[in-house]
C-alpha positions as CSV (number, residue, x, y, z in Angstrom):
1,X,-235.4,127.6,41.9
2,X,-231.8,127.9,40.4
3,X,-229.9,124.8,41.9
4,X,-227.3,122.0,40.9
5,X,-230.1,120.1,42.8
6,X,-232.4,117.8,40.4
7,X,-235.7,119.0,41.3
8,X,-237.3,115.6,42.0
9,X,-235.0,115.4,45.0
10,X,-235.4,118.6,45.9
11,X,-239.2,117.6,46.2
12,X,-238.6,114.9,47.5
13,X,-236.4,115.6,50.6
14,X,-239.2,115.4,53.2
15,X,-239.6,111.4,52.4
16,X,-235.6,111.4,53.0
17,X,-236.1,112.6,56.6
18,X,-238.5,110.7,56.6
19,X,-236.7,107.6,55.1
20,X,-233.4,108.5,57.6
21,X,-235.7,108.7,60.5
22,X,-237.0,105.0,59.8
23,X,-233.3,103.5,59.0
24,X,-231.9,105.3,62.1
25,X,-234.6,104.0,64.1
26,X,-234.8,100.0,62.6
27,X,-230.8,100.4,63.6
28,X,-231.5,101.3,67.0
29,X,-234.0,98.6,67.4
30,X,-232.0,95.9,65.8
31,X,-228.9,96.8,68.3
32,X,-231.4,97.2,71.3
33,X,-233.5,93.9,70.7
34,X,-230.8,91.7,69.7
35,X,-229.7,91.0,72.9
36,X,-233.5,89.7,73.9
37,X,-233.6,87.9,70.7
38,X,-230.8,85.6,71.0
39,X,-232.0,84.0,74.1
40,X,-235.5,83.6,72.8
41,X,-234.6,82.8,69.3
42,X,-231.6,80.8,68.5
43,X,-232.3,80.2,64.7
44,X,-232.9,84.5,64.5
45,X,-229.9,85.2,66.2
46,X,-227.6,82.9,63.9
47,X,-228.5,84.3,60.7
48,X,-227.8,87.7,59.1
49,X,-229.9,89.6,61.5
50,X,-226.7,88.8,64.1
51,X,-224.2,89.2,61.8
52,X,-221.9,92.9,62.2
53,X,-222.2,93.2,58.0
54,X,-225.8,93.1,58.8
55,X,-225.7,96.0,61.5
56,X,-223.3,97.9,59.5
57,X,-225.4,98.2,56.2
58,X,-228.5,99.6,58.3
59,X,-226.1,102.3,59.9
60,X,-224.3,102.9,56.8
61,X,-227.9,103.8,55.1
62,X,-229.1,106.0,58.0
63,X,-226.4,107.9,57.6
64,X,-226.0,108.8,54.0
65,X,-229.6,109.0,53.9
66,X,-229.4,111.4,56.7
67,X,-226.5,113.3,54.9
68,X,-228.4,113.8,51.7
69,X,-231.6,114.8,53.0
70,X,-229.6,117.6,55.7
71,X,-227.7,118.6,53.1
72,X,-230.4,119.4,50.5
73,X,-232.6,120.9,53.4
74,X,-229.3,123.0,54.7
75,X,-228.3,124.1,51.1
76,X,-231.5,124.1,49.3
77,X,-233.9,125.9,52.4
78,X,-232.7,126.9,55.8
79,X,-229.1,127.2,56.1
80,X,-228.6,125.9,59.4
81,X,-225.9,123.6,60.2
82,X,-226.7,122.2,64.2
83,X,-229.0,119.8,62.3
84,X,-225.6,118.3,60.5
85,X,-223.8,118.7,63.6
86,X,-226.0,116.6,65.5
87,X,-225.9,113.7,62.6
88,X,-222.4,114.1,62.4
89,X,-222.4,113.2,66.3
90,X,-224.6,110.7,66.7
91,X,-223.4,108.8,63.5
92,X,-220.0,108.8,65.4
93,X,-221.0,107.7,68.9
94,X,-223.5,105.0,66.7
95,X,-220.4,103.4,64.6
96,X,-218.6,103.8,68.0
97,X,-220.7,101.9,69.9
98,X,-218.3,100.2,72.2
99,X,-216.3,103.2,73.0
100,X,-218.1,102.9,76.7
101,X,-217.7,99.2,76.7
102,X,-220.2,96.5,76.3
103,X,-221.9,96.8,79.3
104,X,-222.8,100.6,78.2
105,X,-223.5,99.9,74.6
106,X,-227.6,100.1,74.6
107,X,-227.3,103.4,76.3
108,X,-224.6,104.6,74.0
109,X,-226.7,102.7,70.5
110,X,-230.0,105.2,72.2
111,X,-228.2,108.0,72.1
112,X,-226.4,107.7,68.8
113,X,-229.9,107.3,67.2
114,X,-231.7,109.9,69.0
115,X,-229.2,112.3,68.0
116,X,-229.8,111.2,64.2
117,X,-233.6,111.1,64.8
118,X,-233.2,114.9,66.2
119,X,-231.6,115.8,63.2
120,X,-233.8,114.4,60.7
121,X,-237.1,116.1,62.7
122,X,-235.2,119.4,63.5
123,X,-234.2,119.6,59.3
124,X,-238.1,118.5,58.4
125,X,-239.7,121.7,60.9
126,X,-236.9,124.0,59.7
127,X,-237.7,122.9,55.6
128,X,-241.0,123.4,55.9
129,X,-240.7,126.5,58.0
130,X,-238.8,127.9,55.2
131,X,-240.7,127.2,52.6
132,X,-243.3,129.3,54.1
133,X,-241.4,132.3,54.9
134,X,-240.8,135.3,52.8
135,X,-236.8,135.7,53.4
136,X,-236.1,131.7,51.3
C-alpha cells in the first residue's frame, strides 16, 4: 500500500463509517426528539441538550467524520465520488435546517441525515467490495 495515508487509519476506516453513521444518527435524534422532550421534561430541555452550540458540535462531528472516512474510502479503495456527493448534500440541507421553515424542519433534519447515513453505508459496501476485487 503506497499512501500519504497512516496505515492505522487506513485500517481503521470501516469504524469511521461506522462512527459517522452513529453521530449522524444521535444528531437526527436529538433534533427529532427535542421537540417531545421539552414538553415532557422541562429540566432536559433547559440545559445543554437544548442549547444550538450543543446541536452544532454533534453536526459538526458527523460531518468531518463523514469527510474523513469518504475520503480515505474514495482515495484509498473505490474511487467513487456520489458517496461525497450525497454527504456534501445532506450536510448542507442538515446545517440548513430552516431553509423550509420551522414547521418543515423534522422532515428537512430526516433527510439531511439519511443522505449522510447513505453515504457512510454506500462508502462501507463499496470499501469492502474493493478490497475483494482484483482491479484495487
Amino acid at each position: 500500500m503506497s499512501s500519504d495515508i497512516p496505515t492505522i487509519i487506513v485500517k481503521n476506516n470501516g469504524k469511521l463509517d461506522r462512527l459517522g453513521v452513529w453521530l449522524a444518527s444521535l444528531c437526527a435524534l436529538h433534533c427529532l426528539l427535542l421537540p417531545i422532550l421539552i414538553p415532557l421534561a422541562p429540566l432536559i430541555a433547559s440545559s445543554f441538550v437544548a442549547d444550538a452550540w450543543f446541536e452544532r458540535v454533534i453536526l459538526s462531528g458527523s460531518i468531518l467524520v463523514g469527510f474523513a472516512a469518504l475520503f480515505i474510502g474514495f482515495y484509498q479503495y473505490h474511487r467513487q465520488l456520489y458517496p461525497i456527493y450525497s454527504l456534501v448534500l445532506g450536510a448542507l440541507i442538515y446545517w440548513n435546517k430552516h431553509m423550509f421553515g420551522e414547521a418543515y424542519e423534522p422532515v428537512t433534519i430526516a433527510v439531511g441525515a439519511l443522505l449522510i447515513i447513505i453515504a457512510h453505508v454506500t462508502n462501507l459496501r463499496l470499501c469492502k467490495k474493493c478490497k475483494t476485487c482484483e482491479t484495487c
